[in-house]
C-alpha positions in Angstrom: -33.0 246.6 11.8 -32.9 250.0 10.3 -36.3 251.2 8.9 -37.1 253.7 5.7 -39.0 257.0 6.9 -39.0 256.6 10.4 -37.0 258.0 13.4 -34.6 255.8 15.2 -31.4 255.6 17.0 -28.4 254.5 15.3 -24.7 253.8 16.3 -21.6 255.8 15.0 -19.8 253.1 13.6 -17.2 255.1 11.8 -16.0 258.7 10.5 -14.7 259.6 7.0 -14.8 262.8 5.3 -18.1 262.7 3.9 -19.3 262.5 7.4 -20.2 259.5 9.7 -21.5 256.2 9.0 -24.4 254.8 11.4 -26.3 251.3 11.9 -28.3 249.4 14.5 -26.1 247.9 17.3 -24.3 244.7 16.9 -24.3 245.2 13.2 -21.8 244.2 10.3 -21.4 247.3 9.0 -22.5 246.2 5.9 -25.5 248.0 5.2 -24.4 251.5 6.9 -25.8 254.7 6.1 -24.1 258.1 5.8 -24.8 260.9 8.0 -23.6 264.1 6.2 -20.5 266.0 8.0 -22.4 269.3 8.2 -25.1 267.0 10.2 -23.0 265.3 12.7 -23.6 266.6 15.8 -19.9 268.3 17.9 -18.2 266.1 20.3 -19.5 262.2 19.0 -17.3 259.7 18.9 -17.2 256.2 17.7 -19.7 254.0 19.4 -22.0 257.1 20.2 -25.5 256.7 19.7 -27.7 259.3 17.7 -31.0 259.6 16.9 -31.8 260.3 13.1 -34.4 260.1 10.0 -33.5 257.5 7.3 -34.9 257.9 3.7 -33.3 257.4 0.9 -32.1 259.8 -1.9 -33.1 260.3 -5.7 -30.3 258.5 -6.4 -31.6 255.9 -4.5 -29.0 255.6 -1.6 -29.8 255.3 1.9 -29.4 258.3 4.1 -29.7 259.6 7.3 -30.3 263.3 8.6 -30.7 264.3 12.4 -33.7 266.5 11.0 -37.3 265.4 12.3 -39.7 265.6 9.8 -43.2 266.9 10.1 -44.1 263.5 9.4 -43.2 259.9 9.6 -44.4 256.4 8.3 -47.3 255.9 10.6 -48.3 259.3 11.1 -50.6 261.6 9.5 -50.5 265.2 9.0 -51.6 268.9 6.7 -48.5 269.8 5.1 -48.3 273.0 2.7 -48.1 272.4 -1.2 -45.2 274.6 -2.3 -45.3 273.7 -6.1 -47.1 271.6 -9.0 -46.1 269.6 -11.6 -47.2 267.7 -14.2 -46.4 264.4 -12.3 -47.5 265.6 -8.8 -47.5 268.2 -6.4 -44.4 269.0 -3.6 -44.9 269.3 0.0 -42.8 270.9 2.9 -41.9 268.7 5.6 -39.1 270.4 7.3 -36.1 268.4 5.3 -34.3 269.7 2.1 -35.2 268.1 -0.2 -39.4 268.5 -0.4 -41.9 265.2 -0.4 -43.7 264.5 -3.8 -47.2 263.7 -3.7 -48.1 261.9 -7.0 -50.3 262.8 -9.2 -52.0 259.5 -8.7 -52.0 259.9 -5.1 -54.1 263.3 -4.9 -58.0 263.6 -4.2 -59.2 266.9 -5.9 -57.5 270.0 -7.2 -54.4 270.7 -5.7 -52.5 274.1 -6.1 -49.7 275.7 -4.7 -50.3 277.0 -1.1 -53.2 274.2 -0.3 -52.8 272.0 3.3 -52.9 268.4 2.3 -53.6 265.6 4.7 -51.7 263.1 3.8 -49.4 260.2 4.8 -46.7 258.6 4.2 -45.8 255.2 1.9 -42.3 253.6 0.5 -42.7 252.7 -3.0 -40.9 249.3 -4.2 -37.6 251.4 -4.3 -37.5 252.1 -1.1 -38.5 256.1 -1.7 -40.9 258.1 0.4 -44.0 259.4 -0.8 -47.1 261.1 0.0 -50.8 259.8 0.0 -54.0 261.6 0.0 -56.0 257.9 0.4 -55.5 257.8 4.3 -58.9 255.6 4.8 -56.9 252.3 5.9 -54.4 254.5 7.7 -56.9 256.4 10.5 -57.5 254.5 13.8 -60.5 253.3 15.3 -59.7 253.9 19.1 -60.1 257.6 19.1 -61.1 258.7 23.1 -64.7 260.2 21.7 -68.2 259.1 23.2 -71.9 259.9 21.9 -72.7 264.1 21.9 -68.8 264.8 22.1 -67.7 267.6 20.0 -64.7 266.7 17.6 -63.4 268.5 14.7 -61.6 267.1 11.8 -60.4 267.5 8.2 -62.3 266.4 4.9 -60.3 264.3 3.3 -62.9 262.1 0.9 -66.6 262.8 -0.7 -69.0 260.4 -1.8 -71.7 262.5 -3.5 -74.1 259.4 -3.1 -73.9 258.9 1.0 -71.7 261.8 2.2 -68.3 263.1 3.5 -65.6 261.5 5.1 -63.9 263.2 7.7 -60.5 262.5 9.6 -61.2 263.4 13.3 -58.2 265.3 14.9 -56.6 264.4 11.5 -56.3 260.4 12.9 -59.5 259.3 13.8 -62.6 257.7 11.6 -65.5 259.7 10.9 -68.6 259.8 8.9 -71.3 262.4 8.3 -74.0 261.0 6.3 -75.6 263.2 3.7 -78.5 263.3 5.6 -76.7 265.6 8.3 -75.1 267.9 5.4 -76.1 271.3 5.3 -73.2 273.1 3.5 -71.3 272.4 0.4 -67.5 271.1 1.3 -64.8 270.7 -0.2 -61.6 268.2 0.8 -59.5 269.6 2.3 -62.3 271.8 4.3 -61.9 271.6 8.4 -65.2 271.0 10.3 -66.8 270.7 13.8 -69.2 268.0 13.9 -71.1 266.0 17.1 -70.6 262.6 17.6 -73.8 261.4 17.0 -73.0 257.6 17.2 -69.9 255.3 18.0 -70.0 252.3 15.8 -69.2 248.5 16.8 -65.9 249.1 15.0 -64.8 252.1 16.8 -65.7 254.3 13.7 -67.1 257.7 14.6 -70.6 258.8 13.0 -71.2 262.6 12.9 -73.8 265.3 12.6 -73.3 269.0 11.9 -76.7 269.4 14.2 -76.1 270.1 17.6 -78.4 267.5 20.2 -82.2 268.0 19.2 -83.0 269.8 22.6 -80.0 272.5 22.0 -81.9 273.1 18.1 -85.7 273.4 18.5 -85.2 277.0 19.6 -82.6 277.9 16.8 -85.3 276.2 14.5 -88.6 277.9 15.6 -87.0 281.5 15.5 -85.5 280.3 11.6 -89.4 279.7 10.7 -90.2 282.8 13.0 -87.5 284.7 10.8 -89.1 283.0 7.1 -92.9 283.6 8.3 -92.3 287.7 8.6 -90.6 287.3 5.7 -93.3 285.9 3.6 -95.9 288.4 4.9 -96.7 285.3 7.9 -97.2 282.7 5.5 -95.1 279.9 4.7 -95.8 277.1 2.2 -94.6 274.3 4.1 -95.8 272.0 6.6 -95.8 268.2 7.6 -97.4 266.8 4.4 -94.3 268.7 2.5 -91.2 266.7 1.6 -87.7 267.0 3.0 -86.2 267.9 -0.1 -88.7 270.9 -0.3 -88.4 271.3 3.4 -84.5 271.6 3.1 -84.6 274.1 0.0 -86.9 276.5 1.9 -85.5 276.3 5.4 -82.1 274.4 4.9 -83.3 271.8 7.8 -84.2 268.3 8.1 -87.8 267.3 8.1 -87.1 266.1 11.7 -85.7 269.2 13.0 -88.8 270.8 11.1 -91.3 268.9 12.7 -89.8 269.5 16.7 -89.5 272.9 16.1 -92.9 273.1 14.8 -94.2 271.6 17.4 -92.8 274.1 20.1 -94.5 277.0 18.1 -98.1 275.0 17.8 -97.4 274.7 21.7 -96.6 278.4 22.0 -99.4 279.3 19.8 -97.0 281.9 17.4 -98.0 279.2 14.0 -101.2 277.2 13.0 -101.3 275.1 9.8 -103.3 275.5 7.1 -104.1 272.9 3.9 -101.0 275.4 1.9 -98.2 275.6 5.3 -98.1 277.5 8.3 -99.7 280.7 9.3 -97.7 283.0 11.9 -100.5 284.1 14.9 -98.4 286.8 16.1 
């Protein structure tokens, strides 16, 4: 059974003018598509076997083209925007005629030039189009264990518990606000830790390298503020983490560890208003 959007090999059943008709093996010939004659590769004959692309037109017939896209049904991928309109926005993915993302299908602003991550669905008509909702369409058996590091595409924000973020553009992830430390966009690309690997195969991330790797990144940051400030700083452990991550741009956590190594170095001591730099 021939299948819309995906790569397959079909049999030459018969040549006209207009090029060569193809279907599955063993088939009627009723439902054969056309291969254009400027596509048909030299020297096939009837009964050959070729492997093509079948989509169908904007007239709604069913085609087929020995071109590979840059994407298939099942897969997902960053393909360029190379015009707007009013409907929706058009991608390049290598065939001639370029794939529509709908207007209803986009997350964000989207202008000419802009990688989208997208997949591919077949509308009721039997058209391809792009999505920019890949949740249900990312796997959950992605190779990653605790403290790997991954990178991945942004491709959905939740202002109230964080980003969501396509590892190796296939692969769940999640990086709770929490763990955000920069502003990001969809669309952005990121390097994250995998901080935990749920039940369910989803992968939970942190822009924080492992706590051991930080504390000395941390202390010279607070080193850095307190000769800024004269050695004073008007934070310590009684402060909240909102105030803690407005001055410093660090959890309380990482605040308190790295604290701890200066206290244990004797460079801070802290004072009823924050810390006080020794030397």
């Amino acid at each position: 059974m021939m299948e819309i959007g995906k790569m397959q090999i079909l049999q030459l059943n018969r040549m006209t003018k207009t090029g060569a008709y193809l279907n599955c093996k063993n088939a009627n010939g009723k439902d054969d598509v056309l291969l254009p004659q400027n596509e048909v590769p030299r020297g096939y004959e009837i009964g050959d076997q070729i492997e093509v692309f079948v989509y169908k037109n904007s007239e709604g017939k069913t085609m087929a083209t020995v071109t590979k896209p840059k994407l298939t049904i099942g897969e997902l991928g960053l393909l360029r925007v190379v015009g707007t309109t009013n409907f929706g926005a058009f991608l390049d993915w290598d065939l001639q005629k370029d794939l529509l993302l709908p207007l209803r299908e986009q997350v964000g602003k989207i202008e000419k030039g802009d990688l989208c991550l997208v997949g591919l669905c077949v509308n009721n008509s039997g058209k391809i189009y792009a999505t920019m909702y890949i949740y249900d369409m990312l796997s959950t058996q992605s190779p990653y264990k605790q403290n790997d590091m991954v990178s991945g595409t942004v491709y959905g924000i939740n202002k109230d518990i964080g980003i969501f973020v396509a590892v190796d553009n296939k692969y769940h992830g999640f990086i709770h606000n929490k763990e955000l430390y920069n502003n990001f966009t969809v669309g952005d690309n990121v390097e994250a830790r995998v901080k935990r690997v749920r039940e369910d195969g989803k992968l939970e991330l942190s822009l924080r390298k492992q706590a051991y790797n930080e504390i000395e990144g941390d202390a010279l940051k607070i080193m850095d503020r307190l000769r800024l400030g004269g050695g004073i700083l008007s934070v310590n452990d009684n402060s909240s983490p909102e105030h803690i991550k407005a001055e410093l741009n660090m959890s309380k956590s990482a605040f308190k560890r790295a604290v701890g190594r200066l206290l244990k170095e004797g460079a801070i001591k802290i004072t009823e208003e924050g810390i006080e730099m020794l030397w």
